[in-house]
BAFI-3210 file (N, C-alpha, C; in Angstrom, 3 decimals, decimal comma, padded with zeros to 6 digits):
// residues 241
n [1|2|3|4|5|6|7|8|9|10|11|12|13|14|15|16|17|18|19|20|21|22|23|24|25|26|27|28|29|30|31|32|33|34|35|36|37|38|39|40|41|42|43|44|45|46|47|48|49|50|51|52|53|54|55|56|57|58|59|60|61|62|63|64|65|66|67|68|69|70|71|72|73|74|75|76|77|78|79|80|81|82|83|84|85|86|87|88|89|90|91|92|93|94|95|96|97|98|99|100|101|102|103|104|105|106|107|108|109|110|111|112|113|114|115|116|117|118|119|120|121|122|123|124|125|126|127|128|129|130|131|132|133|134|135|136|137|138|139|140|141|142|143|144|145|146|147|148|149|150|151|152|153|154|155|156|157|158|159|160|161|162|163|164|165|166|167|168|169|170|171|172|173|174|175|176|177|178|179|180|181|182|183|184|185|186|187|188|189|190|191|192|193|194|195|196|197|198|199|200|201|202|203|204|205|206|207|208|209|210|211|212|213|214|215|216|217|218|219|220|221|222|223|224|225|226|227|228|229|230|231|232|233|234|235|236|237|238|239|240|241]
n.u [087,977|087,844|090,204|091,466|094,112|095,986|097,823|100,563|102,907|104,407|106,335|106,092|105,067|103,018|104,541|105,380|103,184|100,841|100,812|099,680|097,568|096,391|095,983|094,807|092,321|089,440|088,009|089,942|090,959|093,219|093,989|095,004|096,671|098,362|097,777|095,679|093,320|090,104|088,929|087,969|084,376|084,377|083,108|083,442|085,831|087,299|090,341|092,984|095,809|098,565|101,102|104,398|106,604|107,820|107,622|106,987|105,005|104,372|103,932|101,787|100,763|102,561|101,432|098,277|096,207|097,358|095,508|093,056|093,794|094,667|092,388|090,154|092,096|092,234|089,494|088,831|090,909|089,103|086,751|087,377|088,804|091,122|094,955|097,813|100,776|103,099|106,579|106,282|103,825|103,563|104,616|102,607|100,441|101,411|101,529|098,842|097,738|098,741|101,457|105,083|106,636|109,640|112,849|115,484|118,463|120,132|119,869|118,256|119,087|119,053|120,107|119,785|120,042|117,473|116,485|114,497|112,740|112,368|109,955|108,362|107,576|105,285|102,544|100,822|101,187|104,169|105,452|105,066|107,016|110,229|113,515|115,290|116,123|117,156|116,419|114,823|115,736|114,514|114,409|114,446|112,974|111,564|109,174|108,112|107,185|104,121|101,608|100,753|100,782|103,267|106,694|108,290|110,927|113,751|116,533|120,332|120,193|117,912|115,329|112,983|111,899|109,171|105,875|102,745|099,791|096,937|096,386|095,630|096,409|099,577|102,544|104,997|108,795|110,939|110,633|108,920|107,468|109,202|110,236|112,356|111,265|109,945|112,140|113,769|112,392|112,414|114,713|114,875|113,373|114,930|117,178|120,055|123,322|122,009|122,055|124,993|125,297|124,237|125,764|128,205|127,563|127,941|126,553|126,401|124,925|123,866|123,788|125,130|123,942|124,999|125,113|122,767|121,780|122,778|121,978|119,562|118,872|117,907|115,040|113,527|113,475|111,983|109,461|107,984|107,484|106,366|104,066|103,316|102,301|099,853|098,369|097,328|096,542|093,879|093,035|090,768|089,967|092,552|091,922|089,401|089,958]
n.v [085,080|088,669|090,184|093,132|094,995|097,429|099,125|100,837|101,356|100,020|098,612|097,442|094,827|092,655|090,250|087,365|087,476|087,090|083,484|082,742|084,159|082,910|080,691|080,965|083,099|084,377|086,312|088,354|091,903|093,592|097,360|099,209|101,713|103,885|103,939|105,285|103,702|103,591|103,172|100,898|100,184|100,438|098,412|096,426|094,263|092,733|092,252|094,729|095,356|097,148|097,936|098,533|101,533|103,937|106,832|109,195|108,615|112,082|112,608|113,794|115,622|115,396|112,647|112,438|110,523|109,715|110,713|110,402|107,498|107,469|108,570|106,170|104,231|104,878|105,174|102,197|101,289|102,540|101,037|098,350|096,681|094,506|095,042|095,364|096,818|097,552|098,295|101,951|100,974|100,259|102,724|104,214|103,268|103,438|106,535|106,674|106,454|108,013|108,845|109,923|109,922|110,014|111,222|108,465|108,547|106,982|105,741|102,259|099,519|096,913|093,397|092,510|091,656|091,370|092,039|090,984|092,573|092,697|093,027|092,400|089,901|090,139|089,876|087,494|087,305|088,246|086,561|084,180|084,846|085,242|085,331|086,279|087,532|087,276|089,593|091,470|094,844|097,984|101,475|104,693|106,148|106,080|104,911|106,556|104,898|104,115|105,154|103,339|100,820|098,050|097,302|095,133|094,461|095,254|096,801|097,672|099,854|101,133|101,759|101,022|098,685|097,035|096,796|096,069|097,052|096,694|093,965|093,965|095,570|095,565|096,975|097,039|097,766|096,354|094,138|091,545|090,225|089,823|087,994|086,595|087,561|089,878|091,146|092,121|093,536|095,910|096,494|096,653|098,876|101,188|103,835|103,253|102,965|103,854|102,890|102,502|105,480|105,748|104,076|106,024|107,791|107,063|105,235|102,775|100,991|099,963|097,792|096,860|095,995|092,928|091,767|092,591|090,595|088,207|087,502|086,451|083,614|084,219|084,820|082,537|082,077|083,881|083,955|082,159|083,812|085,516|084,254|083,703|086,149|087,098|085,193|085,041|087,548|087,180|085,186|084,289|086,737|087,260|088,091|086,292|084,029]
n.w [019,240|018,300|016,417|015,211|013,395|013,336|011,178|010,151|008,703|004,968|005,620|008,062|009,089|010,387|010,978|012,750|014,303|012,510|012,234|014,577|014,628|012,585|014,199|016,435|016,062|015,131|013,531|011,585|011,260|008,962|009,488|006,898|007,804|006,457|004,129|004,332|004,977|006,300|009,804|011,902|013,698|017,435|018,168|016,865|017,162|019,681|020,336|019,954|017,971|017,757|015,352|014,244|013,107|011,335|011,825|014,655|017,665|017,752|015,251|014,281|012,318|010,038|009,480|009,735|010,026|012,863|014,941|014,949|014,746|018,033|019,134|018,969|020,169|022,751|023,269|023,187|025,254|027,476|026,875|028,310|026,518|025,248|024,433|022,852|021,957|019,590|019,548|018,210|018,529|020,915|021,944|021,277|023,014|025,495|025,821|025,727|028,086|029,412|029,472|028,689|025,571|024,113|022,477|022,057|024,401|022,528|019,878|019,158|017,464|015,820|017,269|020,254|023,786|026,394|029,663|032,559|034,751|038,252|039,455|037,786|038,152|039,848|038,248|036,610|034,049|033,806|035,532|034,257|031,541|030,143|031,718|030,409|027,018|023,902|021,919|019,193|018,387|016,779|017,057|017,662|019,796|022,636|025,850|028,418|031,692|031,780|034,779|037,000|035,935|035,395|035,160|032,652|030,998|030,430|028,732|028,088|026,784|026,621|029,195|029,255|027,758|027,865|029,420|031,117|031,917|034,029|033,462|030,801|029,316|026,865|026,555|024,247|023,531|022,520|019,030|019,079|016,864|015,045|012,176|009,178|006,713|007,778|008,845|006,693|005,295|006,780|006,555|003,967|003,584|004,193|003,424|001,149|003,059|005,751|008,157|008,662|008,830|011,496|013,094|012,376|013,837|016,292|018,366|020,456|020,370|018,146|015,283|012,479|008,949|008,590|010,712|011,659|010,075|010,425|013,060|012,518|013,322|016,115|015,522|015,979|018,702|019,763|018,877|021,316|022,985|022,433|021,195|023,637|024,971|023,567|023,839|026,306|026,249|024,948|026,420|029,167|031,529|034,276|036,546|036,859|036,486]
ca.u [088,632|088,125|091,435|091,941|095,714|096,334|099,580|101,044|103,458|104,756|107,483|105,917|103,500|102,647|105,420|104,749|101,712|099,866|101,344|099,113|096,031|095,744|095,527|093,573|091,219|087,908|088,345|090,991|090,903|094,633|093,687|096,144|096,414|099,617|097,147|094,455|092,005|089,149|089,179|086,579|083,917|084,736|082,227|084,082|087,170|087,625|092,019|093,628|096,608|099,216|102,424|105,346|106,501|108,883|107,075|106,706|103,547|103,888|104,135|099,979|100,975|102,883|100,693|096,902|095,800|097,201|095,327|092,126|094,092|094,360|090,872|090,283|092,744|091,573|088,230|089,122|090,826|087,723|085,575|087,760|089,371|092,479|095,570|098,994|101,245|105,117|107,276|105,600|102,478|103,991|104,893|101,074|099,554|102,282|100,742|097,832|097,824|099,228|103,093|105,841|107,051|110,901|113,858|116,546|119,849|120,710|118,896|118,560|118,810|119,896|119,815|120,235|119,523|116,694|116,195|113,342|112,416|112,066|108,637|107,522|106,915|104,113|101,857|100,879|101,907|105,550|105,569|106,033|107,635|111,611|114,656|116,261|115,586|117,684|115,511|115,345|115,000|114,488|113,404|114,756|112,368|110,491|107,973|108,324|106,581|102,454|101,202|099,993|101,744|104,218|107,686|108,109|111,929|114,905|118,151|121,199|120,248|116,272|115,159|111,399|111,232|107,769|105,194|101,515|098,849|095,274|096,654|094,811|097,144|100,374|103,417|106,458|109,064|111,392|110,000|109,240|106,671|110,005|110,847|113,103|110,901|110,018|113,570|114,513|110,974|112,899|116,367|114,780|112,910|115,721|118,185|121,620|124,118|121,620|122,647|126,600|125,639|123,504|127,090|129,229|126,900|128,143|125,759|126,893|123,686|123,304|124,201|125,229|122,846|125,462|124,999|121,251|121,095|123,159|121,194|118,000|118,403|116,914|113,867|112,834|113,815|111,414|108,080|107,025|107,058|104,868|102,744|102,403|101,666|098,920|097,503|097,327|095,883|093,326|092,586|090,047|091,082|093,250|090,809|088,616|090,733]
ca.v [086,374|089,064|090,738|094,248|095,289|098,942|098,803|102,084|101,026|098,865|097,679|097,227|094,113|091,659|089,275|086,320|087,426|085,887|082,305|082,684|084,465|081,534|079,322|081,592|084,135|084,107|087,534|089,254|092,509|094,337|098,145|099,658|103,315|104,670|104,326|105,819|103,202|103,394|103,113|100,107|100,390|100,036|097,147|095,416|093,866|092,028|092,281|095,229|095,533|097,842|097,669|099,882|102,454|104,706|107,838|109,458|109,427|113,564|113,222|113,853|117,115|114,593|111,868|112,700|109,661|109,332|111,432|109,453|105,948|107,561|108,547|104,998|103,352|105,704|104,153|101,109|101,347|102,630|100,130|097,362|096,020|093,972|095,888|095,231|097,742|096,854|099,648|102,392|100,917|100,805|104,528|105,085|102,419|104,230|108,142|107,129|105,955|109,158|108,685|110,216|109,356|111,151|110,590|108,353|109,132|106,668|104,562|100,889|099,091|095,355|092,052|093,057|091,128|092,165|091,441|090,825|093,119|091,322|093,586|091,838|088,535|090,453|089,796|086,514|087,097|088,568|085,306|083,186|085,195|084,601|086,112|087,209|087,193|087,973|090,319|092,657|096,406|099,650|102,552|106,083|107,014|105,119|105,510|106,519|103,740|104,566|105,085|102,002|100,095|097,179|097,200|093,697|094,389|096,366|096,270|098,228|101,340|101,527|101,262|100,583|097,652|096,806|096,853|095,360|097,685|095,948|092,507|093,912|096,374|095,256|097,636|096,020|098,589|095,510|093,545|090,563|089,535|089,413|086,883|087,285|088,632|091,811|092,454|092,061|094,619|096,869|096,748|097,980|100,543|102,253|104,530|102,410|103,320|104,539|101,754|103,098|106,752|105,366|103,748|107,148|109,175|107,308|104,795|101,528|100,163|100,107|097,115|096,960|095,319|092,211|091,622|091,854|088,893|087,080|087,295|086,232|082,697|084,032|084,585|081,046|082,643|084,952|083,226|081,540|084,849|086,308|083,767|083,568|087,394|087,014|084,039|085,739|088,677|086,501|084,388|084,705|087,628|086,504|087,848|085,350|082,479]
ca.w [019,460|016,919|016,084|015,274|013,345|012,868|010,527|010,045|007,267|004,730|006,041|009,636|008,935|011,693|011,022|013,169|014,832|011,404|012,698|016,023|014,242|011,726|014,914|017,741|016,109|014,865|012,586|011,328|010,186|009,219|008,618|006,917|008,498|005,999|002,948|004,893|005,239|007,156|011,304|011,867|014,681|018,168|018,637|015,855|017,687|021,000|020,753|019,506|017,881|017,291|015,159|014,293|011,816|011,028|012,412|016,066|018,078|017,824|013,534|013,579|011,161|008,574|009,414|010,323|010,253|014,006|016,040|014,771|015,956|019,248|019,677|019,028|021,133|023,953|023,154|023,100|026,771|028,369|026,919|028,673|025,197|025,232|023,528|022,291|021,320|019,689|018,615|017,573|018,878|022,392|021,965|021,295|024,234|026,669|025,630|025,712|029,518|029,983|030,059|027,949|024,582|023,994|021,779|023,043|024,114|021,542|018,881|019,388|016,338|015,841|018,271|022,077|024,958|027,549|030,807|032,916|036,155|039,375|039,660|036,844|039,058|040,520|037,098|036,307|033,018|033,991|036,054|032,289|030,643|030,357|032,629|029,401|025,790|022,956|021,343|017,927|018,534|016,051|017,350|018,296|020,637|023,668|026,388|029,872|032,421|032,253|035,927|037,758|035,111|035,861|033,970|031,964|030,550|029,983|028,044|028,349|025,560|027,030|030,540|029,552|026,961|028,168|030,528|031,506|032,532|034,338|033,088|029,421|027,885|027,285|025,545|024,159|022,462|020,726|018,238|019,269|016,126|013,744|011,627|008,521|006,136|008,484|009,100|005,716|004,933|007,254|005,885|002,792|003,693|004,781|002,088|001,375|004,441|006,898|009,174|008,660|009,193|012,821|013,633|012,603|014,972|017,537|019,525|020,628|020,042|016,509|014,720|011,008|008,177|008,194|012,179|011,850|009,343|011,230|013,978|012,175|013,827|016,861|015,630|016,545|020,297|020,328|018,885|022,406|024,238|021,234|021,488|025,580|025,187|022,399|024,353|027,752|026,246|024,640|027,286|030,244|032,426|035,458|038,304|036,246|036,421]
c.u [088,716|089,131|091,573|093,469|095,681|098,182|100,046|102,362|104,140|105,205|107,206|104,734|103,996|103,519|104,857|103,695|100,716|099,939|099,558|097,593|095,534|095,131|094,165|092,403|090,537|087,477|089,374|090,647|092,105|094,115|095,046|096,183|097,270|098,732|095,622|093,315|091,149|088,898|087,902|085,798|084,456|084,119|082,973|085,297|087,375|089,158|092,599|095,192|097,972|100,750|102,973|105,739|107,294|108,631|107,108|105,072|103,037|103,745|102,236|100,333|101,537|101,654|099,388|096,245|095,796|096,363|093,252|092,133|093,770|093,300|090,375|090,604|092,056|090,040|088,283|089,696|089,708|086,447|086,408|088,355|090,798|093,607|096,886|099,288|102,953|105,374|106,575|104,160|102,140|103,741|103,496|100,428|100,069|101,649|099,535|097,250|098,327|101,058|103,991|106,304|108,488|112,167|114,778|117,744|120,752|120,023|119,620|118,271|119,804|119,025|120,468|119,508|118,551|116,382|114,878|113,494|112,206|110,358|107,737|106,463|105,651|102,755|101,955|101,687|103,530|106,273|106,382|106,687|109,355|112,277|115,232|115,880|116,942|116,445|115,877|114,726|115,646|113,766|115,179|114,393|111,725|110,002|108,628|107,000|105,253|102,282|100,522|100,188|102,978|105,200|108,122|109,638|112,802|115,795|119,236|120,823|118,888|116,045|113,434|111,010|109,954|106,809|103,607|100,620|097,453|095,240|095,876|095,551|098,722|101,381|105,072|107,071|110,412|110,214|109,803|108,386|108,090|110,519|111,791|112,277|110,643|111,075|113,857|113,767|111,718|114,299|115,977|114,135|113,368|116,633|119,524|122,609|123,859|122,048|124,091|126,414|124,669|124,489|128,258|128,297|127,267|127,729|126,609|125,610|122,767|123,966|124,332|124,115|123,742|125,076|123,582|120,791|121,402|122,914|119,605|117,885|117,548|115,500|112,678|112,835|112,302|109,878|107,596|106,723|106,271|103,699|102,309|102,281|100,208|098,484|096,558|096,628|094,145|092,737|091,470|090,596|091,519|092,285|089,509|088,662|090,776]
c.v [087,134|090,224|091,882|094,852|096,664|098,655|100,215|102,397|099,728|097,802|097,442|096,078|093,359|090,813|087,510|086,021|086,686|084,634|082,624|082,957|083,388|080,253|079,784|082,105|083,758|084,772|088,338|090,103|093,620|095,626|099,010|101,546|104,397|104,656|104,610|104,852|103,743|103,145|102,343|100,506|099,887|098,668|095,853|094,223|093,557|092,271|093,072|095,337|096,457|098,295|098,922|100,334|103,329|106,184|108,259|109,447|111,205|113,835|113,370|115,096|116,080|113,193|111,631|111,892|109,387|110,224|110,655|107,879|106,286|108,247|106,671|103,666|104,081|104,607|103,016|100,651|101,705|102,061|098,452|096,281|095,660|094,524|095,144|095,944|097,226|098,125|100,932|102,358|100,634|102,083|104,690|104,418|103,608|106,252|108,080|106,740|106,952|109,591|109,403|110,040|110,563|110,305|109,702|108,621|108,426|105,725|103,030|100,355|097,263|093,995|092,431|092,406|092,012|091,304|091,562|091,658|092,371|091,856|092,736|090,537|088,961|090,781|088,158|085,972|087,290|087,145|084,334|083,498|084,975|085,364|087,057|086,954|088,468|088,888|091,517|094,186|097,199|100,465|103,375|106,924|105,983|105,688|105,685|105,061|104,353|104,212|104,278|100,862|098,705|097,215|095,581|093,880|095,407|095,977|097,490|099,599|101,590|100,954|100,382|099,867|096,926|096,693|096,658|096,132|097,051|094,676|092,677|094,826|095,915|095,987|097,028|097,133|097,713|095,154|092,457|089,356|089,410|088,107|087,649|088,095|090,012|092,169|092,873|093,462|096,132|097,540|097,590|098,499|101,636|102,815|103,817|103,247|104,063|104,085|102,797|104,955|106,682|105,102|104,987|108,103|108,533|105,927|103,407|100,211|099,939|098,897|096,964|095,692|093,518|091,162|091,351|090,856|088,041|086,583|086,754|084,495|083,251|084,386|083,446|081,209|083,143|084,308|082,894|082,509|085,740|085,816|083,618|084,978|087,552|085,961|084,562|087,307|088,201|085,413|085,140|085,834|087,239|087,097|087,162|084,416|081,877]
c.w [018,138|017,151|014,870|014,861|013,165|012,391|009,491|009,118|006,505|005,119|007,088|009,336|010,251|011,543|011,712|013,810|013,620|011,524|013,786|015,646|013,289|012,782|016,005|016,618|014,954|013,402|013,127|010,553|010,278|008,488|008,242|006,857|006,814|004,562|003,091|004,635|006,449|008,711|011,060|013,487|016,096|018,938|017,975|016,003|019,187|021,241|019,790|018,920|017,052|016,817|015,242|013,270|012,268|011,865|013,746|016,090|017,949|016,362|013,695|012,592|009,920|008,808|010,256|010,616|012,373|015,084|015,462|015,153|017,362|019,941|019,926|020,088|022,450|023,970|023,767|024,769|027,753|028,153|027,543|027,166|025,695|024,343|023,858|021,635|021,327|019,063|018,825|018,460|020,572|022,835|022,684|022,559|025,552|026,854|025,841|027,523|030,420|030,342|028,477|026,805|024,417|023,253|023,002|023,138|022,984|020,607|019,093|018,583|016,211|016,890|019,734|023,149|025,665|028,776|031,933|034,486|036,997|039,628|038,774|037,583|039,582|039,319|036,521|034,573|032,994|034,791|034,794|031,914|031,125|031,011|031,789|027,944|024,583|021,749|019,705|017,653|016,866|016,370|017,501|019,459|021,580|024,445|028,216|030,379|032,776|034,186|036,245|036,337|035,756|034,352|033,881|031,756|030,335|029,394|028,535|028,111|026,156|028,234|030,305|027,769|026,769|029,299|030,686|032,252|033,045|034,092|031,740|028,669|027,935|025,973|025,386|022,945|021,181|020,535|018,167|017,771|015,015|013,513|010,193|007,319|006,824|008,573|007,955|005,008|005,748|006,814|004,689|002,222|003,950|003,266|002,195|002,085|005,216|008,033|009,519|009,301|010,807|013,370|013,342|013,619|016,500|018,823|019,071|020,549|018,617|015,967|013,521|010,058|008,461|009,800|012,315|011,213|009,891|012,457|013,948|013,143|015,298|016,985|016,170|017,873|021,095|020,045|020,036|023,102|023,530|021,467|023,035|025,823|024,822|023,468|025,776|027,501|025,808|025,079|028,198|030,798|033,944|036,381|038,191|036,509|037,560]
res [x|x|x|x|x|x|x|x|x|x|x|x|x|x|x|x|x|x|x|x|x|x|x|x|x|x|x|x|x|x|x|x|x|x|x|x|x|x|x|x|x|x|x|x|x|x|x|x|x|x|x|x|x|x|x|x|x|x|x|x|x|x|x|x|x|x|x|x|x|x|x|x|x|x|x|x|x|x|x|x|x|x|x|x|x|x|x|x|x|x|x|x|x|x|x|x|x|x|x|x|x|x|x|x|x|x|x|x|x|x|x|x|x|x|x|x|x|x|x|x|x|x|x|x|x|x|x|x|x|x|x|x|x|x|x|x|x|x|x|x|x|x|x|x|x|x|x|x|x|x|x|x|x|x|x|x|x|x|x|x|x|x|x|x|x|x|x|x|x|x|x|x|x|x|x|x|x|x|x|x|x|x|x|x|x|x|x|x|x|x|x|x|x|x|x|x|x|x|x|x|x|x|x|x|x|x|x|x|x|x|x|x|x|x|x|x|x|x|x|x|x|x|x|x|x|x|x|x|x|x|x|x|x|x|x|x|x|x|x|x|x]
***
């Protein structure tokens, strides 16, 4: 399996997806978009993947680079390519399928449970995957549910945590590749008491820097449903099997 990263900034690297690519894939190649590398050919990559970043899918005016990813990814869906999109790279899988991207009524930031759709059961992969998962979101913004889509998860603060298109694209808006260096890559990328001024605006879904460390044990949570995504995307395709 040759593997495809589009990584759209520093502080957004693959976290534990490098665990899984040291064991599955064949080639790796991480391009890094935010210092304008290069977009590789579309022949070049069997399993796409797309992290997250600070930015909106609509910043193409501050950041030009994206409207050259999503030629790409577009591509990349109509040549039957396998995709993964977290964060960010949800946003973009979810727009580009034709569905919404819009602020939310409140930013989800921290460790927050999600729960699993009963629709999901109707996807071999939604089948594995868990009832509930303590999970680690940042975002502001998420995706409406792409058409002919199946929804994978929700939490309290976001109705559309993820969802499985053709059994080959699959958008996840937590984060399920974190371990503690990415959070810690995220903590400080941010300006000292952005966190605090996310909790004076208001949302109940914001958790303070002290709350998200102390939540780093469940990273060990979240690894098996990383890797039975990544595996399952990377596997045969189920009307194969």
């Amino acid at each position: 399996m040759r593997v495809l990263i589009l990584q759209h900034s520093p502080a957004a690297g693959p976290g534990r997806i490098s665990q899984w690519l040291l064991e599955r894939a064949t080639a790796v190649h991480i391009c890094h978009l935010h210092a304008h590398a290069r977009l590789p050919r579309l022949d070049s990559f069997d399993l796409l993947i797309l992290l997250g970043g600070p930015m909106s899918v609509h910043d193409e005016v501050k950041a030009p680079w994206l409207a050259a990813e999503k030629r790409l990814l577009r591509k990349a869906l109509s040549a039957g390519k396998r995709v993964l999109g977290i964060g960010l790279g949800g946003q973009l899988l979810a727009q580009a399928l034709g569905a919404q991207v819009r602020p939310c009524a409140a930013s989800e930031i921290g460790w927050w449970p999600v729960e699993k759709y009963p629709s999901a059961q109707d996807s071999p992969l939604g089948l594995a995957l868990p009832e509930r998962l303590m999970a680690f979101h940042w975002h502001g913004e998420s995706f409406d549910l792409p058409k002919g889509a199946l929804p994978l998860y929700r939490s309290a603060a976001c109705a559309n945590q993820g969802f499985i298109w053709q059994e080959r694209a699959i958008g996840l808006q937590c984060l399920l590749q974190s371990d503690l260096q990415s959070i810690e890559a995220l903590l400080q990328s941010r300006p000292k008491g952005w966190l605090s001024a996310e909790q004076d605006a208001g949302p109940e879904s914001v958790e303070d820097r002290q709350a998200i460390l102390a939540g780093i044990p469940h990273c060990s949570g979240l690894a098996p449903t990383l890797f039975r995504v990544l595996d399952y995307l990377s596997g045969p395709h189920p009307t194969l099997r």
